[in-house]
C-alpha positions as CSV (number, residue, x, y, z in Angstrom):
1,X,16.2,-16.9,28.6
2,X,17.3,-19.6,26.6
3,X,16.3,-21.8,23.6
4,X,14.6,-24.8,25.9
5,X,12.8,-22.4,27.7
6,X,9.1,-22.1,27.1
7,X,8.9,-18.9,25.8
8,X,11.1,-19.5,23.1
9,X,9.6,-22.9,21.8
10,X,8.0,-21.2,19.3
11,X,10.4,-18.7,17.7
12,X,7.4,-16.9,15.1
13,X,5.5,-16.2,18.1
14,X,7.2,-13.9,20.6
15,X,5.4,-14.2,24.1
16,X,4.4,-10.4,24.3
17,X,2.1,-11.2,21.1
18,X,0.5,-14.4,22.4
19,X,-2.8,-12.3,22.8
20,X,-3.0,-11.4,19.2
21,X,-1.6,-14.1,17.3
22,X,-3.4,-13.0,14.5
23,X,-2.1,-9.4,14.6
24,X,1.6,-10.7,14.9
25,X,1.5,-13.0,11.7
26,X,-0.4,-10.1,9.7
27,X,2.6,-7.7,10.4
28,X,4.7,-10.8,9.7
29,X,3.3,-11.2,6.4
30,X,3.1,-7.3,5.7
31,X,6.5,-7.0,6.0
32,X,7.4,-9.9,3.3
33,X,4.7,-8.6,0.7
34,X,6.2,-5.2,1.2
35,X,9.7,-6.6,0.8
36,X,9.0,-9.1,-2.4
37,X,6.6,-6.2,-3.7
38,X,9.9,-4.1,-3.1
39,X,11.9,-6.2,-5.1
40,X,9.6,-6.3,-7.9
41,X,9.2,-2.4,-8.1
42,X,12.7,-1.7,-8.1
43,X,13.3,-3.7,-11.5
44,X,10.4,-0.8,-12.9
45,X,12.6,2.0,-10.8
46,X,9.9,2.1,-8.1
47,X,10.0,2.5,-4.5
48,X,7.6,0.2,-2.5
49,X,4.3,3.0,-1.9
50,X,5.0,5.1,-5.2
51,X,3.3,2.3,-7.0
52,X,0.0,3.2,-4.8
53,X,0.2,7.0,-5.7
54,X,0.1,5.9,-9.2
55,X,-2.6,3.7,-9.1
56,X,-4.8,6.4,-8.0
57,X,-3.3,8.6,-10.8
58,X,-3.9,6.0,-13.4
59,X,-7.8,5.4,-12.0
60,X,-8.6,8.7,-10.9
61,X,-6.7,11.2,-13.2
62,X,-5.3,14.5,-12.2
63,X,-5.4,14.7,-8.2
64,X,-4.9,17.1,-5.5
65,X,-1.7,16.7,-3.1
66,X,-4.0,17.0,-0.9
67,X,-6.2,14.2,-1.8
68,X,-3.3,12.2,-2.2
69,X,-2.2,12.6,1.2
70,X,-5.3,11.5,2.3
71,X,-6.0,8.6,0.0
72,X,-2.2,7.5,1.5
73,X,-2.5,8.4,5.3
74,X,0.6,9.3,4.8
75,X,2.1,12.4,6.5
76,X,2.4,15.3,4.2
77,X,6.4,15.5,4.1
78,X,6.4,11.8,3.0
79,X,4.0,12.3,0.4
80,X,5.7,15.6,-0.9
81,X,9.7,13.6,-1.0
82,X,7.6,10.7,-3.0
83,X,6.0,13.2,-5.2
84,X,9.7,14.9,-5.9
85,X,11.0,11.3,-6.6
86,X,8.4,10.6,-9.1
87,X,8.9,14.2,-10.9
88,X,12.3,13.4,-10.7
89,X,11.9,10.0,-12.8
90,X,9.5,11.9,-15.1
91,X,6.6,10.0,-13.7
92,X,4.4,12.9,-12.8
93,X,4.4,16.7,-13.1
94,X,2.8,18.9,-10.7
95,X,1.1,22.1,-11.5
96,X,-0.9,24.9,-9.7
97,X,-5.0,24.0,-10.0
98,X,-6.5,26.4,-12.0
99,X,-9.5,26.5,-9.9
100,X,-7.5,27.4,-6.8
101,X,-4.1,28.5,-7.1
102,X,-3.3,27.7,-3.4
103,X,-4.2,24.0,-4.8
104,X,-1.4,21.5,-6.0
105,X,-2.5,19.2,-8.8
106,X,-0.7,16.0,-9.7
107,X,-1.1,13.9,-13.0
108,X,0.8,11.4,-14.2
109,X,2.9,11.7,-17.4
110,X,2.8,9.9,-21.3
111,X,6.2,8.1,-19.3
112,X,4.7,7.4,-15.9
113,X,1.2,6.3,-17.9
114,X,3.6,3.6,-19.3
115,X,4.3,2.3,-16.4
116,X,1.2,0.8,-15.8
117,X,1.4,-2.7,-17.8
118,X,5.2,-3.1,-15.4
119,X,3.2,-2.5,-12.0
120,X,0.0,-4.5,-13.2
121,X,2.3,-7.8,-13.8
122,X,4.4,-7.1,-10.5
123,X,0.9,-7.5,-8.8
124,X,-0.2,-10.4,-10.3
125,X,2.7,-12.2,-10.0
126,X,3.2,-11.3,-6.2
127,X,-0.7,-12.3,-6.1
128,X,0.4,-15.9,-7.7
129,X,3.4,-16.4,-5.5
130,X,1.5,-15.1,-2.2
131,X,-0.8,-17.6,-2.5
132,X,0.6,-20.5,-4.5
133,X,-0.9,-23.8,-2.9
134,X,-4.6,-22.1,-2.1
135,X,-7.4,-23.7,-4.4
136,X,-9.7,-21.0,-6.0
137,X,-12.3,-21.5,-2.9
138,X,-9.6,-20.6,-0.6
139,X,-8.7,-17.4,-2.4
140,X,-11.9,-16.5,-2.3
141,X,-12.0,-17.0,1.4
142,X,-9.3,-15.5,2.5
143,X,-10.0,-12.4,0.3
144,X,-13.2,-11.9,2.0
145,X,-12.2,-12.7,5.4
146,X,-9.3,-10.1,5.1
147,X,-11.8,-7.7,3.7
148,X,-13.6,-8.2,7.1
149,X,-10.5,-7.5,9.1
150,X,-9.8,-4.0,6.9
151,X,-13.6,-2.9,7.6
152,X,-13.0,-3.8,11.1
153,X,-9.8,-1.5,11.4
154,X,-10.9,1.0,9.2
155,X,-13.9,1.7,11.9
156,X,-11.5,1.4,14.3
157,X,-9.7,4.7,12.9
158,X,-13.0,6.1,12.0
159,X,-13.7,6.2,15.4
160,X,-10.3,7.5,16.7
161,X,-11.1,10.7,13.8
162,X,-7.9,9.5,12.2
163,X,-7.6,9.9,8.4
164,X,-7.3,5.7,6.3
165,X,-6.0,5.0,3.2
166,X,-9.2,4.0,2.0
167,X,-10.0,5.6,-1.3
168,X,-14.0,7.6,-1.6
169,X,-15.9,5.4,-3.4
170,X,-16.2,6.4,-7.1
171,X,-13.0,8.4,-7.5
């Protein structure tokens, strides 16, 4: 296959995902938020994902590993390396749960509480960059269309009995 055939005339749209353009630029797009968000987080010490865990720390107060693992999806092992990283920094401490001392409680510390301003501007000014050249209207749009798609896979799971990353409402 070369560069003049027709399979290759458009580069951002390999011919195995011509069926779910849609799909294809949304992983495309994933991947740079993650990166720039990556970028960003590692001026505050942060890996891309720890800044999630936190946010749910910071909302919610004292957690679970358990209910962390959950609110991430993440598998348990990935979770429990993130969660030594972040004690590590001094960002959380983890403690038994006094009402069940099988139980693993998180919280966040004075020093990881103090992050919270660093990882607040990081998301703003990804926000500002991501969509630099949308009109308010727009913004609006594409938040709620997007919104659609994330109810749409989150059924999707809900129907394969796999656990999202979609926080219960209320904390």
């Amino acid at each position: 296959m070369t560069a003049a055939d027709p399979a290759c005339a458009d580069p951002a749209l390999p011919s195995a995902a011509r069926g779910g353009p849609v799909g294809h630029t949304l992983a495309r797009v994933s991947r740079a938020h993650r990166f720039a968000m990556g970028r960003r987080l590692r001026a505050l010490g942060l890996y891309p994902g720890q800044e999630l865990m936190m946010m749910r720390l910071w909302d919610c107060g004292a957690a679970r590993q358990s209910e962390l693992i959950r609110f991430l999806g993440l598998d348990p092992s990935t979770v429990t390396k993130m969660l030594q990283r972040l004690e590590q920094c001094g960002w959380v401490r983890r403690r038994p749960d006094p009402a069940d001392r099988r139980a693993v409680l998180v919280e966040a510390t004075e020093r990881g509480q103090a992050l919270r301003a660093g990882v607040e501007d990081a998301w703003s000014d990804l926000e500002e960059s991501s969509l630099a050249g949308l009109d308010p209207a727009e913004r609006t749009e594409l938040a709620r269309l997007l919104g659609v798609l994330a109810e749409n896979l989150r059924a999707e799971a809900d129907e394969a009995g796999e656990e999202g990353d979609c926080p219960a409402p209320g904390c």
